[in-house]
Each structure stands twice: as C-alpha cells, then as structure tokens.
N, C-alpha and C positions, 0 to 999 in steps of 0.2 A: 278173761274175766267172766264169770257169770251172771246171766241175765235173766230176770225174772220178766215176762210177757204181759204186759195187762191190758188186755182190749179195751178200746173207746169205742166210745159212743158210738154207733154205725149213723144213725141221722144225721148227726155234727157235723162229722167227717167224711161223708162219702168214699170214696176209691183213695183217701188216705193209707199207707199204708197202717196195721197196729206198732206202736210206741214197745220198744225193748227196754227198761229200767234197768239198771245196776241195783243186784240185788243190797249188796252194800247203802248204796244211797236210800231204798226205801226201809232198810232199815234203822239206818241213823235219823231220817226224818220223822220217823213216827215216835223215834224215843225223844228227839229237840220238843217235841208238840206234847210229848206225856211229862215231861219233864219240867216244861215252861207252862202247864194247863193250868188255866185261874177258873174260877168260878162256874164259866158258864161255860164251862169242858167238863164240869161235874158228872154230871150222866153217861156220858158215853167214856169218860175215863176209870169209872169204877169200875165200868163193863167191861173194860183193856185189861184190868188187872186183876177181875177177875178170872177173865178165859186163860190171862199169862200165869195165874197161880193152879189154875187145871191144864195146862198142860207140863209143869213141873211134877203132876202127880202121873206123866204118863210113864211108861217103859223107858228107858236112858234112848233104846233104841229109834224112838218116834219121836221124839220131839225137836230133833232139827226141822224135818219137814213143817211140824206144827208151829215152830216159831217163825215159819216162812211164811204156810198159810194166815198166819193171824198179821202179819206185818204188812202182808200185801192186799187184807182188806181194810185194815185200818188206814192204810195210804191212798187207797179211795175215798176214805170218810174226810180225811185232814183238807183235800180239795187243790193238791197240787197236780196230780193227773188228769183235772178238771180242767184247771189252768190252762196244760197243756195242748187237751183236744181244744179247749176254747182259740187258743191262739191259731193252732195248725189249721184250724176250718175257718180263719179268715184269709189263709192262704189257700184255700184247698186248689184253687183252679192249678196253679203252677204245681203246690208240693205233692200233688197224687200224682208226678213222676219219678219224685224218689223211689228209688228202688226197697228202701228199707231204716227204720228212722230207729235211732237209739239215744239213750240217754244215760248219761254216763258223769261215773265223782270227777270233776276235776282238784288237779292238785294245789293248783295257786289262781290266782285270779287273772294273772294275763292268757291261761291256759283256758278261761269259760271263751264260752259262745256256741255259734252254729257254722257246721264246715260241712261241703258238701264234696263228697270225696269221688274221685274220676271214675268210678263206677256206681254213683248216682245215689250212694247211702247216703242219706241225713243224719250227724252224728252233734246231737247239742250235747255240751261240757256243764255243770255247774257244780259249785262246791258246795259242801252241808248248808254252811253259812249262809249263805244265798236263799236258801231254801225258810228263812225263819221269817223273814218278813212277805206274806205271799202278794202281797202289791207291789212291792217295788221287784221281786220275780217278775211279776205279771208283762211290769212294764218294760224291762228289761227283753224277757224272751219273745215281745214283740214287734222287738227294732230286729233282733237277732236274727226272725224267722222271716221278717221280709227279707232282710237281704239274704239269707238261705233261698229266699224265692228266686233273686235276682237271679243268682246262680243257674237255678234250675232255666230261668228264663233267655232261649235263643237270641230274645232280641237286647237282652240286658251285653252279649258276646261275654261274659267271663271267660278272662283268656289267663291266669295268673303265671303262665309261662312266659306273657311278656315281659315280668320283674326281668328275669335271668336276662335278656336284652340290654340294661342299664349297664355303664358302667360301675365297678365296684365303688368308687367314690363318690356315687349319687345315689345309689341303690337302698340304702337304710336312710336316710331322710326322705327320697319319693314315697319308697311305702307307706312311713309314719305319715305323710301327710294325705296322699291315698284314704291310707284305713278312716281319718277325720272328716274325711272329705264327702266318701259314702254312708259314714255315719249319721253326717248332717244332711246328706241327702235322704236319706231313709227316715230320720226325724222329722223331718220336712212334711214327708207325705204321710206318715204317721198322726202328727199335728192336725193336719187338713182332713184327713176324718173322721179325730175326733171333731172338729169341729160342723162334718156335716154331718153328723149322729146328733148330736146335742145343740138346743135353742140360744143355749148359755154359752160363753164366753168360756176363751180356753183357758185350761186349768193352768193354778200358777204355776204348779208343780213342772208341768209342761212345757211353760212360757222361759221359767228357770233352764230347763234342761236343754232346749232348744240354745236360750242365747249362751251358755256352756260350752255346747258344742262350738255355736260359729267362732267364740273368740278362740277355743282351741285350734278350729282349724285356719284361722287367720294368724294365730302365730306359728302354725306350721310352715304356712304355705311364705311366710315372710311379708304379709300384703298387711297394709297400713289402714286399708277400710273395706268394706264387703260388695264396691260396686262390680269387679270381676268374675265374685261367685255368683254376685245375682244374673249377671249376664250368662255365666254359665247354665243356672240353672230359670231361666226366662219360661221354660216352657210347662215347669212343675204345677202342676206335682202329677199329672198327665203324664208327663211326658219328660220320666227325668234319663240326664245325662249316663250314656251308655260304659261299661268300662272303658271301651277303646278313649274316648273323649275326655273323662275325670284323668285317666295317666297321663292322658295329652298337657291336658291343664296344668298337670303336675310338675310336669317335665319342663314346661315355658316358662315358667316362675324358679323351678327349683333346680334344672337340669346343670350338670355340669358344667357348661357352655356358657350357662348361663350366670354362674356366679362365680369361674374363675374367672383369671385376669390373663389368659392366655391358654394354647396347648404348646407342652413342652414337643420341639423337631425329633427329640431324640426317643422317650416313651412313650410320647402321641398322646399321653394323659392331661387332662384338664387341671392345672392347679391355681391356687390362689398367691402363689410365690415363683415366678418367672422372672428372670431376668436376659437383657442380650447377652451375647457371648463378651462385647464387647466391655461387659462392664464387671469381667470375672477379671480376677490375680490372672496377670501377661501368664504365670508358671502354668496355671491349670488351665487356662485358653490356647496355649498352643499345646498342652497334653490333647487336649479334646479336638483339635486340629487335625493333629496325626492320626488319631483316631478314624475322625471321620469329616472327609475330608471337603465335603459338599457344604458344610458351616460357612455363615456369614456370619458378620459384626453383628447383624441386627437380630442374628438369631435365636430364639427365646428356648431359655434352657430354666426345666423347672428344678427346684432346690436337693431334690430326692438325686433327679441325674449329676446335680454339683459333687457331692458329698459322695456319691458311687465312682468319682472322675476322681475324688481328692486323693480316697483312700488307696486308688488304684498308684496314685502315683508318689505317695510316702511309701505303698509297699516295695516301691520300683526303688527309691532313694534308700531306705534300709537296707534291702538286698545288693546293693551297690556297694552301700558302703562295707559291709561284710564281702566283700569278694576281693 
C-alpha cells in the first residue's frame, strides 16, 4: 500500500518518530470535509476547488502527482494530522521507541485501533467514517495510543503469546474480557487527567463512556458488582495493573477450571457436562472399560468422550452384524 509521509510538528513531538498516512485515507478525508463543508469552510473551500480546477488544466501527464500534492496539504488544513501529533506528544516519553508509526484505512470497525507489531512499528487502523467526526477521533485515538504506550512500556510486560497458553475452550472468552478490562483500565487513567488539566468536573461525555466500559467489562468477566476490579485496580491510575496480572484476573473469574464442573480422565479437557462412568448405559461403560482399563465408577467422563466411545461401538455392532 502506498504511503504518503507528512512530518509533524518537531516541538510537539520530540524523537517521535514522523507519521506514514495511507495515501488513500488522506484522500478520501479531504473529499468527506469538501463534501460535507457549510458555511464557515466557505473560504478555504473555494480555494480547494479552485486549485482542483487548475490542475485539471495541467498535462494528463501531471496531475496525479498534483492531486497528491493538493490533498496532502489540504489534510493538514482539515486538522486531523493535528489530532494526531497532539495525541502522540502526550505519549511521547514511551512512543519515541516505536520504530516507525503508520496510519492506515481500516476495513471494518473491529479492524481499527493501535497495534504495536514485534519489531516495534506503530501501526494505528481507522476507517474513513471515523475520520468525519474529529472529537470523537480525538477521543478515540487516545485510549488507543495509551495503551500502544503500554506496549511499548517494559514495565506494562505485554506478553500476547501468553493467549496461546489458554486452553482452546477458555481462550476466546479470556481475551474478550482482557481487551474490556485494559480498556477500562486505560479509560481510567485517561479520566484522571482530564480531570487534573481542568478546574471543572468531568465531562459527561466521559463519565458516560467510562461507566460503559465498566458494565461491559463486568458482564465479561461474569462478576455481579465492581468490588474485584476496584481491588484490582487499588493502586491507579499510578500504578495500573501490569499484563501479567489483568490475564491473571481473567483466568480466576473466567478460566476453565473455573467454570466447568469437572476435567474429563480421558481428554484432560475442562467441561461443563461430566459425568461418572458409573452413571453411563452398563453397554458403553464397559466399552470404555476394555478400552481403558485404569476407569473407576466415580470416574468423570465429559460428554465429547461419551459420544466418541458410542459411535466407536455401533460401528463395532454394524460391522458385526454384516460379517
């Protein structure tokens, strides 16, 4: 994909590294903003279309590059690469380790956000759409870029190879309630300064999104009221909980272990449908006998091994009877 370079600010940003745009997205934003312009875009929209009507009079052969030039300075003017050094220079201490930061169309909306990839590029996602309201961007890219910080940060440990460690049948609910979890943690500390930038009281819009999150990540996590997370998170906004310790949390509330009602002897798997051997059809109890022979009465067989023991032994009884 191609990327159009547009330097920031050097004061804002310090040893940031410069921002890479998709030149697609600064195209498409600058037409939403000419597009959607009322009144008091009047002035500087004439001036768009006029320069867009002189360079329709250049040569066929120049005017790609000119439609790039004019797009990538009217994308300065609209105030979203603004946005952006603004956000990044309130992370700068952590993000002027990124190796190299880019910003790129996402396709769908589970596809935005900020991902910092094992060799240290900064790569934030957003869709056109995204781009039309610039406050709720604003606010958006900077939940996103804190915890891009976290990342970047040793003492946060971002380890995401510990997922692979779950078992498969805990693994998609720990994350989902994970992702919620540092969400509201990053909201959290978010919150708290706005609140120590400003005299006034936090915004509602804030106070909204904040308690959003908690109820989401309380029906994640399965917990009935918020005294767990606050213990979890006792030491914030200082001092919030490290990766290792949020999956921990995750895992005691959500793990496996934790909500089946046994592990099956025979797949060693966690399920929520176990039962003893003793309380299987006598036919398929002593199939699973001769099988394996170390079985007790009270032995806990989950419903996956029943059904794998049934089929083995109608196919044993068909073939029987054909022979």
């Amino acid at each position: 994909m191609a990327q159009d370079q547009i330097t920031a600010v050097t004061d804002l940003r310090g040893n940031i590294q410069p921002v890479s745009y998709d030149s697609a997205l600064i195209e498409t934003a600058v037409r939403l903003r000419v597009d959607r312009a009322d009144k008091t875009d009047a002035g500087w929209m004439a001036e768009y279309r006029r320069e867009l009507d002189e360079i329709y009079e250049l040569p066929e052969q120049s005017r790609e590059s000119a439609f790039v030039a004019l797009d990538r300075r009217y994308f300065q003017r609209i105030g979203i690469s603004s946005v952006v050094d603004e956000c990044l220079a309130a992370r700068a201490k952590v993000l002027s380790s990124a190796t190299s930061i880019f910003l790129i169309t996402a396709q769908s909306r589970s596809e935005e956000g900020a991902d910092v990839t094992a060799d240290g590029r900064l790569v934030i996602r957003v869709r056109h759409s995204s781009l039309e309201n610039i406050a709720v961007f604003r606010d958006r890219l900077r939940r996103e870029l804190l915890q891009a910080a976290d990342c970047l940060n040793p003492a946060f440990g971002h380890s995401p190879g510990d997922f692979e460690t779950l078992m498969p049948s805990e693994k998609e609910r720990i994350r989902t309630a994970f992702s919620s979890l540092w969400a509201l943690s990053a909201r959290i500390r978010l919150c708290s300064e706005e609140m120590n930038t400003c005299e006034e009281e936090l915004p509602l819009a804030s106070m909204g999104c904040l308690a959003r999150l908690r109820d989401k990540t309380l029906t994640a996590l399965g917990l009935a009221d918020e005294e767990k997370i606050q213990v979890l998170f006792s030491r914030m906004p200082d001092h919030p909980p490290t990766f290792r310790r949020m999956l921990e949390f995750c895992k005691e509330h959500l793990g496996s272990e934790k909500v089946s009602k046994g592990i099956c002897i025979l797949c060693r798997f966690p399920s929520e449908d176990v039962r003893p051997l003793a309380a299987l059809p006598p036919e398929l109890g002593r199939s699973l006998c001769v099988e394996f022979p170390h079985l007790q009465a009270d032995s806990p067989i989950c419903h996956r091994c029943v059904e794998r023991q049934d089929s083995i032994l109608n196919f044993s009884c068909k073939k029987g009877a054909h022979t």
